[in-house]
N, C-alpha and C positions, 0 to 999 in steps of 0.2 A: 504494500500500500504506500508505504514511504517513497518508492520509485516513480508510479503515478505521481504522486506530487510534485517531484523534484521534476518529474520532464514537463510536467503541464507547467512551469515557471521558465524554464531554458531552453532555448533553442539547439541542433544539433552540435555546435561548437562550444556549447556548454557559458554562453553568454545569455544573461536573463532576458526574457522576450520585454518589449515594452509593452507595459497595459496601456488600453485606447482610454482615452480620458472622457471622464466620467460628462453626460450636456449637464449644461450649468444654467439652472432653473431659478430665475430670480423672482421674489413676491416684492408686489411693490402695495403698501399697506400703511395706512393712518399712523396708528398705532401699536404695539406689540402686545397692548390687552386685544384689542380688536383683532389681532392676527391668532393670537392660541385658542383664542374663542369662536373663532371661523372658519380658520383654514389650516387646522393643527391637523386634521386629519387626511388633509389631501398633501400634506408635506411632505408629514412621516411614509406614509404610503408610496411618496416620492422619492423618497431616500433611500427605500428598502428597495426600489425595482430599479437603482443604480445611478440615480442624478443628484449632481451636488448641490441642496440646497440655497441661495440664499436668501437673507430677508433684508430688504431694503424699511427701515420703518423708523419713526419716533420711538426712542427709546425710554421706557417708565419705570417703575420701582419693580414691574414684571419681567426687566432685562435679566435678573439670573437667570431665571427659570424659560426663558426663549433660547439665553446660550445656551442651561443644560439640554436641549434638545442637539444640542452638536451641527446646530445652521450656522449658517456663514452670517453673520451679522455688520449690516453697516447703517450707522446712525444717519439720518437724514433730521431737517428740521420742517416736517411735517406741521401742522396744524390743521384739526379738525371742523370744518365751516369758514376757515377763511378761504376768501375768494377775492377775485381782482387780474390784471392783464399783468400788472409788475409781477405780483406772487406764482401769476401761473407760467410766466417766463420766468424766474428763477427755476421754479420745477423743473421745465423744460432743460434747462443746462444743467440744474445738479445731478436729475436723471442720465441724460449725455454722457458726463462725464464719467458717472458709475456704469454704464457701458461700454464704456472705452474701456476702462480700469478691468472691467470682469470680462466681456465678450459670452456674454449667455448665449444660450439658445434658443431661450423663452423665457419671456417676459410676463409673468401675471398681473394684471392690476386687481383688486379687491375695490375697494372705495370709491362712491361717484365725485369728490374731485382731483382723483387722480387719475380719472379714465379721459379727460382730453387732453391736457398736459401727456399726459402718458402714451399716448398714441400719436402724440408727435416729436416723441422723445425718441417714440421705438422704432422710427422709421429703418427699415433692414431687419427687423427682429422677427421674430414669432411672437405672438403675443397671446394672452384671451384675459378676456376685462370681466366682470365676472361681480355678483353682486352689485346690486344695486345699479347694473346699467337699465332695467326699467325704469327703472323710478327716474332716471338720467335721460331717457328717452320721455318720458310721460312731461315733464318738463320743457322739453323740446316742440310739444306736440300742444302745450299750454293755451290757451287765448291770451291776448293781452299788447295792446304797445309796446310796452316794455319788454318781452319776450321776442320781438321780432329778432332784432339781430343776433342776440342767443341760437335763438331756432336754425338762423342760415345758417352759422357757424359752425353750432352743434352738430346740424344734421351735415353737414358737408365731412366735418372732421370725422365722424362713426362712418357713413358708408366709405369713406376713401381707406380709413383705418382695420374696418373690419370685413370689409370684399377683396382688402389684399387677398395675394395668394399664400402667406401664410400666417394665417390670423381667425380666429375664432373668437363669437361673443358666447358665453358661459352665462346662461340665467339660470333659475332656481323653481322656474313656475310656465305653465302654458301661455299663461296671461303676459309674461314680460316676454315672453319669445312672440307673443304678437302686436304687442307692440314695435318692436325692434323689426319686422318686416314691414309694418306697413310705413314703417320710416325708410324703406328701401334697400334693407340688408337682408342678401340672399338667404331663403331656409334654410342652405347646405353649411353655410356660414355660422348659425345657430345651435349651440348645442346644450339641452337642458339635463343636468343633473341637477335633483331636487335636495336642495337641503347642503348643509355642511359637513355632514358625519355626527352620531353620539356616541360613543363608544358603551355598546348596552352590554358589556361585560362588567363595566366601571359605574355605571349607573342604573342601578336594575329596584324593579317594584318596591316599596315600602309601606307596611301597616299606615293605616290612618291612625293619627295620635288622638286620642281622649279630648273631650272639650269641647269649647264652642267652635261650630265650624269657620275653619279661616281659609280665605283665599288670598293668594300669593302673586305678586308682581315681580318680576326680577328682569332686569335690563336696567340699559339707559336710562336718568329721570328727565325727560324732552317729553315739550306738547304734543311732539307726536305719535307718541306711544299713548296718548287716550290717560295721561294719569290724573286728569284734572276731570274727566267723564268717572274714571274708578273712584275718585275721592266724594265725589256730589253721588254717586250711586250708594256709597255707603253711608253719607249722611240721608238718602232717604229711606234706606234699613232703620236707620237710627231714630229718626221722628216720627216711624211707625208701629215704635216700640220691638222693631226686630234687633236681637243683639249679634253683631256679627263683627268679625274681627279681618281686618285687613294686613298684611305682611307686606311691606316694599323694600326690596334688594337692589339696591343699585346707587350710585353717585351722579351728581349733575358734574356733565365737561365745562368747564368754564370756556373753552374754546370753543364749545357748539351754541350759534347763535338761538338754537331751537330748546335749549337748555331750560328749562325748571329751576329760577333762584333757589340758592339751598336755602334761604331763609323760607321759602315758601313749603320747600318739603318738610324742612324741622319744623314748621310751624303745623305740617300735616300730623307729624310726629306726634306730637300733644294733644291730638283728638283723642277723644274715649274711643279706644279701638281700631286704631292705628298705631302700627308700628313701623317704623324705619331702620333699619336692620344698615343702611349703609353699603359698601363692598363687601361681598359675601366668595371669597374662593372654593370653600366649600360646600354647592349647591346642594347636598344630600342635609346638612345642617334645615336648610328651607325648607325641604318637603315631608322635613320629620314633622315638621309643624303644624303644614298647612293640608289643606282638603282638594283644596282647587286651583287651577293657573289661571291666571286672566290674564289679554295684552287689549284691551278696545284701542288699538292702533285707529289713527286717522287717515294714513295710506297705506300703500301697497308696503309690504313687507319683506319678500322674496320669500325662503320659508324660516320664520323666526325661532332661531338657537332656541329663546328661553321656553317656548312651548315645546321643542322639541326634545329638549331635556326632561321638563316637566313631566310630559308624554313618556318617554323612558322610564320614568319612578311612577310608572302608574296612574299619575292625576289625572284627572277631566278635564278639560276646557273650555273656557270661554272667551271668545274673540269676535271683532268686528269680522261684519262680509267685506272682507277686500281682500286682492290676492294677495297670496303667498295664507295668509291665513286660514283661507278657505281651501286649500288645497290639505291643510294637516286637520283642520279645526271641522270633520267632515259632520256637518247638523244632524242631531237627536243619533247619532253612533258616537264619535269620537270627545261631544261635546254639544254645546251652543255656540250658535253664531246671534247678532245683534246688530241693530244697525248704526252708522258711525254718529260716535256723537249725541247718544242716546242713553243719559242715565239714568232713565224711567226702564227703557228697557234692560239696561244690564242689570240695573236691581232685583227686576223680575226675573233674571234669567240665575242671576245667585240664591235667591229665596229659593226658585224652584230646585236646586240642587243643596240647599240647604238642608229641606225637608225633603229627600230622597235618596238615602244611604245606600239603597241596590243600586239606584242609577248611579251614582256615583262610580260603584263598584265598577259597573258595568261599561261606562267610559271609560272611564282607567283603562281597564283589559283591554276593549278593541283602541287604545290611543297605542300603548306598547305593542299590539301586534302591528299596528302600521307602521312606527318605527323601526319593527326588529325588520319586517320584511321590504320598505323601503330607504329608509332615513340612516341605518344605520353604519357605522363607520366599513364595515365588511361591505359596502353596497357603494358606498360614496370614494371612498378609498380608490377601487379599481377602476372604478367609471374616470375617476381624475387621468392615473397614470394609462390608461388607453390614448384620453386624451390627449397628453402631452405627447407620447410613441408618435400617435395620427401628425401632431405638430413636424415633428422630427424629420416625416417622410416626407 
């Protein structure tokens, strides 16, 4: 056996063969919370089937635990919500420059403002943009004066960017893959894997805990995740003499203009029946608590982490109809849906699962088999490095 080895290393002159070098697979990504909580599992999966890593991102207090994944790490000075022609021409050259430096073979963008800067950064690369290019496209497609030159721009830069020949847009939902055509990017160009991965080995069903029934918010605290619809729907629990308990898991970005003043969340914090839990790393801590998920998002979502998670430990759901939500959040099986911006209706839609401990049950179960058999990291993993392979050819 030792012989096989030693010849699979050296050639017949007994000088070592040279291994072909590894493509060098770049994430271009906000932040490094937002990168381990998105695209952690199309990484590693990335690593494992022989490409080197790197992650181009804002570097936060979560930089240990991004190097201990063994990526190539290079600090950018990202910022989340800003915008402007200066900032998006810096991008433009700092991105440049870290391909020059590195010489990948693809290029991922994650975040919608770094999918136009980024795709003219990457002119020569492979690339797929990925998250939140609906929402990026939906914006494009906006009414408004102000949106006009946006619109030309935009849509000029996405189809010339993503009809190259080697370039794919990566959405999350049927709904954003059609948007993205009818703004003139070819089907063939489109390619939807739903969701980020949850790794349902690491995150798996949990008893419901004792108590009053609590439902759970976890993500970003921004308007537009629906947290100010969540907070008036529990205060109409509460004036109807319904006693129910809210959980919020998550911190306001001070760089996201869409942000929730923390003063306004701590101030949610002191209601009877609210609590603010803050950064929570480990989500299994939340679900021992709580009964229910909720996100009443205001827009499209692609398909959201925190329900997908949620959905792995078993919870039920409730969410706005808008995509990406409606695609996990599937009505009267996986959950309730509600309509946006409605906290008459999400009130009713939590009573109703307040006072039905089978239904509950019964969510839960079919939300974890949709996970295990579509969402989850065994599913999302390989669909990823197909894709990249598909890039390569």
């Amino acid at each position: 056996m030792s012989q096989v080895r030693r010849s699979s290393r050296f050639d017949v002159r007994g000088k070592p063969h040279e291994q072909p070098p590894r493509p060098r697979l770049v994430y271009v990504v906000s932040d490094d919370r937002y990168f381990l909580s998105h695209c952690l599992t199309m990484a590693r999966a990335a690593r494992a089937a022989g490409f080197e890593v790197h992650v181009a991102t804002r570097v936060t207090e979560d930089g240990d635990r991004l190097r201990g994944e063994e990526f190539v790490v290079h600090r950018m000075a990202f910022r989340r919500g800003r915008t402007g022609l200066v900032r998006a021409l810096r991008t433009v050259l700092a991105l440049r420059r870290l391909y020059r430096a590195v010489n990948p073979a693809i290029v991922h963008y994650v975040t919608v403002p770094l999918s136009l800067p980024g795709i003219v950064a990457a002119t020569g690369f492979a690339f797929a943009a990925v998250h939140g290019v609906g929402d990026l496209a939906r914006r494009f497609a906006a009414p408004g004066i102000n949106f006009r030159l946006l619109r030309r721009v935009g849509r000029a830069v996405l189809r010339r960017g993503v009809n190259a020949p080697r370039a794919v847009a990566l959405v999350q939902s049927p709904d954003d893959r059609d948007v993205l055509t009818s703004l003139g990017i070819k089907p063939a160009r489109v390619t939807l894997i739903p969701g980020c991965g949850v790794d349902c080995d690491r995150f798996r069903p949990v008893p419901e805990p004792d108590g009053p029934v609590t439902v759970a918010f976890t993500g970003r605290m921004t308007a537009g995740k629906g947290l100010r619809t969540l907070v008036e729907a529990h205060r109409i629990l509460e004036d109807s003499g319904v006693q129910s308990e809210i959980l919020l898991a998550g911190q306001p970005d001070p760089d996201d203009p869409d942000a929730v003043p923390q003063i306004e969340v701590a101030g949610w914090g002191r209601e009877p029946g609210i609590t603010w839990l803050g950064h929570v790393a480990d989500m299994s801590r939340v679900w021992r608590r709580a009964h229910v998920a909720a996100l009443p998002a205001r827009s499209c979502e692609g398909v959201p982490q925190s329900l997908l998670e949620a959905a792995a430990f078993g919870r039920p759901l409730i969410a706005t109809d808008v995509p990406g939500c409606r695609d996990l959040v599937v009505h009267e099986k996986t959950g309730l849906l509600v309509p946006v911006d409605d906290a008459a209706a999400l009130a009713a839609a939590i009573l109703r699962l307040m006072r039905a401990p089978p239904q509950r049950v019964r969510f839960g179960v079919a939300a974890r088999r949709l996970v295990d058999g579509r969402y989850s990291d065994s599913v999302v993993g390989p669909a990823a490095v197909a894709l990249y392979r598909g890039l390569l050819t």
